[in-house]
C-alpha positions in Angstrom: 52.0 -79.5 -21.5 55.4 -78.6 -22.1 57.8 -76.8 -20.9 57.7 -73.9 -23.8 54.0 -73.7 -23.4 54.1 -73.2 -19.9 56.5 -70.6 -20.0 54.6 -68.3 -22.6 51.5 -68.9 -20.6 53.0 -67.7 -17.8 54.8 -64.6 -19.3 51.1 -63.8 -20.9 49.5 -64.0 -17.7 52.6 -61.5 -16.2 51.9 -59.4 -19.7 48.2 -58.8 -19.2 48.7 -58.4 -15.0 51.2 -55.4 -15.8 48.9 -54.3 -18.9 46.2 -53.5 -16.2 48.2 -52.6 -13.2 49.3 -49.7 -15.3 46.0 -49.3 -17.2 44.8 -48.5 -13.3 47.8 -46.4 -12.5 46.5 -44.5 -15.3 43.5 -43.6 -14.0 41.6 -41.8 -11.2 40.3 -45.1 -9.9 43.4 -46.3 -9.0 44.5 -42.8 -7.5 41.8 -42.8 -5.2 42.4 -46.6 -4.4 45.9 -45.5 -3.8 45.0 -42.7 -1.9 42.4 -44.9 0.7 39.4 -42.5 -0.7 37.1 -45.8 -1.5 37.2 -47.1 1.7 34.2 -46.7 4.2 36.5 -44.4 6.8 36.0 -41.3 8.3 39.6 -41.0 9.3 40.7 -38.6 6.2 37.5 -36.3 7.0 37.7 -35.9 11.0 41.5 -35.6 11.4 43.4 -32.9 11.1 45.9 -34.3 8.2 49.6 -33.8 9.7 52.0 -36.2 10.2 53.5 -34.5 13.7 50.3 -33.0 15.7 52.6 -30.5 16.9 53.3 -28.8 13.5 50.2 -26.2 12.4 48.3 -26.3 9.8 48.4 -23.1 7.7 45.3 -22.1 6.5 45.3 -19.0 3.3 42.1 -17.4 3.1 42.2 -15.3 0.1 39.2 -13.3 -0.7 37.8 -10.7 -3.7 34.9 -8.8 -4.0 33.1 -9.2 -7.1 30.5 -6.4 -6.6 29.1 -3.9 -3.8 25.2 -5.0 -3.6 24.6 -2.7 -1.2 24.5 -0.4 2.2 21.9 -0.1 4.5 22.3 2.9 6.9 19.1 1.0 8.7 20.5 -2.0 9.5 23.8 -0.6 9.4 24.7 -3.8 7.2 27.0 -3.7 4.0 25.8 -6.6 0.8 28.8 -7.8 -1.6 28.8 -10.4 -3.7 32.2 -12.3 -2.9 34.7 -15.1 -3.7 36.5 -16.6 -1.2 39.7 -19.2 -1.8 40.8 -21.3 1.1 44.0 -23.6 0.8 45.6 -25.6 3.2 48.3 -28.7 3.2 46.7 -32.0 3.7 50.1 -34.0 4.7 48.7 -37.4 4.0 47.0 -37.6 0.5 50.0 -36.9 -1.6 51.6 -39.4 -3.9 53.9 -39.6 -6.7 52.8 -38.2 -9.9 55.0 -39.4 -12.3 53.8 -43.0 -10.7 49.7 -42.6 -11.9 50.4 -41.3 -15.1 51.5 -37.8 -14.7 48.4 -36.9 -12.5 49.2 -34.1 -10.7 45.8 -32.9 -9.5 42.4 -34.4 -8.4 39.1 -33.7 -7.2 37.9 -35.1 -4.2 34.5 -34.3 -2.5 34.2 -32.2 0.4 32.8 -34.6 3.0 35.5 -37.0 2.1 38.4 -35.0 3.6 39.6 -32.8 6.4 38.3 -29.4 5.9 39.4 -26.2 8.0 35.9 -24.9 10.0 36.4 -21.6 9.2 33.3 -18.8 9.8 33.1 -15.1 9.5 32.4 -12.9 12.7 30.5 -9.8 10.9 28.4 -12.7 9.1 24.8 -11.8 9.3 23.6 -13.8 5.5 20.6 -16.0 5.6 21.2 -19.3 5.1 22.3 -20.4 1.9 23.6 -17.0 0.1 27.0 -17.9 1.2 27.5 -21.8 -1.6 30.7 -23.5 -0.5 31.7 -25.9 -3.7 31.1 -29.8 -3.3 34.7 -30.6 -4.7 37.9 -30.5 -3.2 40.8 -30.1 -5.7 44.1 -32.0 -4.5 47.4 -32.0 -5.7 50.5 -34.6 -6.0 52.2 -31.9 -2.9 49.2 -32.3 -0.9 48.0 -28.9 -1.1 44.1 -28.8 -1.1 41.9 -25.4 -2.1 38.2 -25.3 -1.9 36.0 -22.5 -2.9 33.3 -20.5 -1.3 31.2 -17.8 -3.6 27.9 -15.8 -2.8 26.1 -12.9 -1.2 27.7 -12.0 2.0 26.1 -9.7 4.4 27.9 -8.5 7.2 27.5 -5.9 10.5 29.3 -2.8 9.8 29.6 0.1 12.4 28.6 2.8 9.5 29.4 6.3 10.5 27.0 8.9 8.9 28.1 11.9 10.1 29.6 13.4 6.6 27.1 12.1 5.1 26.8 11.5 1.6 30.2 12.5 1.7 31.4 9.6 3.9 33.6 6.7 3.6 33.2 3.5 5.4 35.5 1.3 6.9 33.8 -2.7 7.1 36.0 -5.6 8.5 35.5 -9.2 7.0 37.4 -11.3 9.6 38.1 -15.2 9.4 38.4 -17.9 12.1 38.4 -21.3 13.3 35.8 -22.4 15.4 37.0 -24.7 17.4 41.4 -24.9 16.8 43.5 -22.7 18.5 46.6 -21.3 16.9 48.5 -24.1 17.7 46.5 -26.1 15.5 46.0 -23.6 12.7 47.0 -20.6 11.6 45.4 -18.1 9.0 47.3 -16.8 6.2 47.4 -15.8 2.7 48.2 -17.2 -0.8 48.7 -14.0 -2.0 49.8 -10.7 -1.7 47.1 -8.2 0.2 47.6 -5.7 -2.9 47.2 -8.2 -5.8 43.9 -8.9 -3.8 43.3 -5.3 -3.7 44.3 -4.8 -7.8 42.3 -7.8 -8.7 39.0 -6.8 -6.8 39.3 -3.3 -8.8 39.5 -5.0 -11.7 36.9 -7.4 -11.5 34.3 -5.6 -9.8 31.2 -5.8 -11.5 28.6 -3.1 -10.1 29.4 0.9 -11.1 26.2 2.1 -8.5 26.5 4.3 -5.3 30.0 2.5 -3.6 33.2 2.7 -4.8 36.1 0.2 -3.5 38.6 2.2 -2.2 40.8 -0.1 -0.3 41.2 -3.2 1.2 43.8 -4.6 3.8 44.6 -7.2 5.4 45.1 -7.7 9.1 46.5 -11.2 10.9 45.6 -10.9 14.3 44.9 -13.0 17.6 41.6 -13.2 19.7 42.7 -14.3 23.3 40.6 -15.8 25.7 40.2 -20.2 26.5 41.8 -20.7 23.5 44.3 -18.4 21.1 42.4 -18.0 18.0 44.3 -17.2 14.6 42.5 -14.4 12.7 42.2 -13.1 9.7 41.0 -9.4 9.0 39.9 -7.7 5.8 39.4 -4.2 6.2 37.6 -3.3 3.3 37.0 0.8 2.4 34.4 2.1 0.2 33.2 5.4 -0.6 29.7 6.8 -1.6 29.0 8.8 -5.1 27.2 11.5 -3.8 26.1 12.9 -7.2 22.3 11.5 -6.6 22.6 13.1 -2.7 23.5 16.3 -3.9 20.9 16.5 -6.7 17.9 15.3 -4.5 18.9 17.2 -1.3 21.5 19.5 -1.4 20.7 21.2 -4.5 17.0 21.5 -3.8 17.2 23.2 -0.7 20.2 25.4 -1.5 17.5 26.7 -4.3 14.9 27.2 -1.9 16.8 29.3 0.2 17.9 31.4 -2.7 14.1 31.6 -3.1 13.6 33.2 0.5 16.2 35.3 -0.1 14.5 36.5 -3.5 11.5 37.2 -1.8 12.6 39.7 -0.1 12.2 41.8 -2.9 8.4 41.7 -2.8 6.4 44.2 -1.5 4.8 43.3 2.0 1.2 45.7 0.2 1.2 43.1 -2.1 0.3 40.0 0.4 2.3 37.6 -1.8 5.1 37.7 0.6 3.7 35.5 3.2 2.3 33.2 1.4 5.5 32.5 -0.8 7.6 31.9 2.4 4.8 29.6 4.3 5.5 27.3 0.8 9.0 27.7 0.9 8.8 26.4 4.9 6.5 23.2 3.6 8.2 22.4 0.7 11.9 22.5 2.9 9.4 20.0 5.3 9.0 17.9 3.3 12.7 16.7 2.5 13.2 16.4 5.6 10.7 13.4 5.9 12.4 11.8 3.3 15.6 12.3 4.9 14.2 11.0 8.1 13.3 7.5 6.1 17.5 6.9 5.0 19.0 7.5 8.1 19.2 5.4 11.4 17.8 6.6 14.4 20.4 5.4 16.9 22.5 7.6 15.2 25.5 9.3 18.4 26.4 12.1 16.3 23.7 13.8 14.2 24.9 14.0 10.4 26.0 16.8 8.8 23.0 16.7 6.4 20.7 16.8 8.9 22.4 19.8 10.5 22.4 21.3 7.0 18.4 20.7 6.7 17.6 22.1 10.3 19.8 25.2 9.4 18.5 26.6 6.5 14.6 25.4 7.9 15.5 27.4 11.2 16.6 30.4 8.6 13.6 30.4 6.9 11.3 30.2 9.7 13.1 33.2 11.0 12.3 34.9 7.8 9.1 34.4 8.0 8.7 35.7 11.4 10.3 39.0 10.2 7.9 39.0 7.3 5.1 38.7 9.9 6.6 41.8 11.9 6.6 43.9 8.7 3.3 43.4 8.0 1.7 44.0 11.3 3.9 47.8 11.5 2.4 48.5 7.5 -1.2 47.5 8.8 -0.7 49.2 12.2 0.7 52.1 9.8 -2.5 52.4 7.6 -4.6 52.1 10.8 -3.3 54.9 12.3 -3.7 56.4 9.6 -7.3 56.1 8.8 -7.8 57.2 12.4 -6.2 60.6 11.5 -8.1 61.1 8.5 -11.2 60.4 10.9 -9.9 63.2 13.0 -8.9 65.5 10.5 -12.4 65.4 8.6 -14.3 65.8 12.5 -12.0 68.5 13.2 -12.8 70.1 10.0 -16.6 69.9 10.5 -16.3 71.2 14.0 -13.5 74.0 12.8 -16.3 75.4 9.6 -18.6 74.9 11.9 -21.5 72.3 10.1 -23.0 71.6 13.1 -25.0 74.2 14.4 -28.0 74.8 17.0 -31.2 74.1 15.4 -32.9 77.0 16.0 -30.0 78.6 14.0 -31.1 75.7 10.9 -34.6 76.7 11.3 -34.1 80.7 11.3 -31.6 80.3 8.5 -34.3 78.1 6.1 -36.7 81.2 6.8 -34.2 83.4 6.2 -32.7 83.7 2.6 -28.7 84.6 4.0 -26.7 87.0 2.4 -24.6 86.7 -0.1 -20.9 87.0 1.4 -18.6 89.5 0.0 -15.0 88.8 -1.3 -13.4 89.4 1.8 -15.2 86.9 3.5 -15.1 84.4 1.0 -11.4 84.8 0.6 -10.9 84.2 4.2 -12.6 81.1 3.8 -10.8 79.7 1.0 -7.6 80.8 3.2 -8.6 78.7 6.1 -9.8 75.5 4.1 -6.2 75.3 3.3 -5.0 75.7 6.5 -6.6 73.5 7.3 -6.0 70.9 5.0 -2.3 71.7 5.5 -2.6 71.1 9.3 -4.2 67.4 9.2 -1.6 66.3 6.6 1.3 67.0 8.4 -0.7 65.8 11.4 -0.8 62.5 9.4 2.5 62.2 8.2 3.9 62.7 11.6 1.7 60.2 13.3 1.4 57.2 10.6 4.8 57.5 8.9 6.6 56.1 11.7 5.6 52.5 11.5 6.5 52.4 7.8 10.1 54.0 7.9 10.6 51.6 11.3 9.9 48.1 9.1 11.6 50.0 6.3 14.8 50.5 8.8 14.2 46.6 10.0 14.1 45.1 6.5 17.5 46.2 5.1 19.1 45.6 8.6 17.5 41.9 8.7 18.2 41.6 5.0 21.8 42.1 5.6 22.1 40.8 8.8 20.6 37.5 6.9 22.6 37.6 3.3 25.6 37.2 5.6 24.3 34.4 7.8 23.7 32.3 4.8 27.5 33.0 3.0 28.8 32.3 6.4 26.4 29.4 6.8 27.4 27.5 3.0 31.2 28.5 3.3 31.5 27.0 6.9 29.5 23.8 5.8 31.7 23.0 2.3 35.1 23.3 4.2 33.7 21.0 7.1 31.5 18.7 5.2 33.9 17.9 2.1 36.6 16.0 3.0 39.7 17.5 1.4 40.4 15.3 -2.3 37.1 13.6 -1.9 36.3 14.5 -5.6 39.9 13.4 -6.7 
């Protein structure tokens, strides 16, 4: 062969080695290749990637909450549907990119490289509502982010006593399970009130919670190791339009109603009745009541307070109702006794009973007709008579009726200003000043 031949066998042979060396710098295969991610190795996944062990690795945790499932005063749990954005530096896989082609990113499974063990302290999900993604993405700097997305339910100390007018403070709080803060460090990517602006924005569910707030908190847990943590306080605050129409309003009504019945008259025997249903119906909310709320409960809500209130007023009315209508009954027994009297003293006074001997001589007899004196004093003393037994009754059964007359108005008002007392007193210390802002 001659010399030419060789030498354009040889440059051909250069051409087509260069052709593919940069057909593969091209490509993803020869990134990874580049990067050691074919090899069988479990160095990239099971070392922490620095290049100085002493330096930390600094982990951002950036987290928004797509919607407020929600709150169970049970449980005392809070459901939110979340996504959660953890970056970190992986010193080792970076290259070039103007090298491979202008690739400046790549995605890289999860089990094939170094991920931060990170875990949430308030977590209390079942497993598998929290679905971390199977890809890595990687960039030509070496800065990694993975993403984690799902139903997160965590412990919240939930405290009821305004409720439905309450607002809750829940932490979310981040940290390594096993590397202290010398070997990494929680952060964020981006600013806590971005975070806060975005979650507004992007919140999905308009139901009973609101997002009011949420900061962030870096923090330290001391003990064998210093652990770097990361807190989200996260605020929310109930709607209390559905509270207010199935509770409030209902038994505000119903006391109106026991106040209206004063107004009937005890002869009518309505009055009782109507209260005993007012008293059952106000019951019966409060067994529904006693289904939302925990039972560990320290301080006894507001609501309940309310309930007990306006049940203990009721039953109070309804114990004066039960006093007015034993003094009307003891008033028409007394009396019935006098008219009993009256009519006996009148037969014994006219003188109906007589000996009978007398009877028997006067059917015999045929009596005399009286004469107009005599009848005239008769007539005289029938009246007298009549006149004496109904003052006699007057004085002797009107009492009972004019005492539960006096005792109604005095209750009546006594009570009217019990209840404005008890509504004004609740509204200023129930509502929280701007809660309806």
């Amino acid at each position: 062969m001659s010399p030419v031949w060789t030498v354009a066998v040889v440059a051909l042979s250069a051409l087509v080695v260069v052709s593919g060396h940069l057909n593969l710098n091209c490509s993803y295969m020869g990134l990874t290749q580049y990067l050691k991610l074919t090899s069988a190795t479990d160095d990239l996944s099971i070392i922490r990637p620095v290049l100085d062990w002493r330096h930390a690795t600094v982990v951002s945790v950036d987290m928004l909450i797509y919607g407020i499932l929600g709150v169970d005063e049970m449980t005392q749990t809070v459901t939110t549907h979340v996504w959660i954005l953890v970056g970190w530096t992986n010193e080792i896989l970076t290259w070039n990119a103007s090298e491979f082609c202008g690739i400046s990113s790549l995605s890289v499974p999860r089990t094939m490289i170094w991920n931060p063990d990170l875990y949430i302290l308030e977590d209390a999900s079942d497993s598998g509502t929290l679905v971390k993604g199977p890809m890595v993405i990687l960039d030509s700097m070496g800065e990694a982010a993975s993403f984690i997305t799902g139903k997160l339910t965590t412990v919240c100390s939930l405290n009821l006593r305004l409720y439905p007018f309450d607002i809750q403070n829940c932490n979310i709080s981040f940290m390594s399970l096993s590397m202290s803060e010398d070997e990494l460090r929680l952060g964020l990517l981006k600013e806590e009130v971005i975070k806060k602006q975005l979650s507004s924005k992007v919140l999905m569910t308009k139901g009973e919670w609101e997002l009011i707030e949420m900061d962030v908190l870096q923090s330290w847990q001391e003990g064998i190791m210093n652990k770097s943590q990361l807190r989200y306080k996260v605020t929310l605050k109930r709607k209390p339009m559905l509270h207010i129409i199935n509770f409030i309003v209902p038994l505000f009504y119903l006391l109106i109603l026991d106040l209206a019945s004063f107004f009937i008259s005890h002869s009518s025997g309505e009055k009782l009745s109507f209260k005993v249903t007012v008293l059952l119906s106000i019951s019966v909310l409060l067994l529904i009541l006693q289904d939302m709320l925990p039972s560990t409960e320290d301080q006894l809500p507001l609501i309940a307070s309310y309930c007990i209130g306006i049940f203990a007023l009721v039953g109070v009315s309804l114990l004066e109702c039960m006093l007015m209508c034993f003094l009307c009954n003891l008033d028409e027994l007394c009396a019935k006794r006098s008219q009993k009297r009256g009519s006996s003293d009148k037969d014994i006074h006219t003188g109906e009973p007589a000996v009978v001997s007398e009877q028997v001589d006067l059917k015999l007899r045929k009596p005399a007709p009286p004469s107009d004196r005599d009848l005239l004093a008769m007539i005289l003393q029938e009246v007298k008579t009549a006149e004496e037994a109904v003052v006699n009754a007057e004085k002797t059964t009107g009492c009972y009726a004019k005492v539960a007359r006096i005792i109604d108005i005095i209750f009546f008002s006594l009570y009217l200003l019990t209840v404005v007392v008890f509504f004004t007193s609740f509204y200023f210390y129930w509502v929280p000043s701007g809660f309806f802002d």
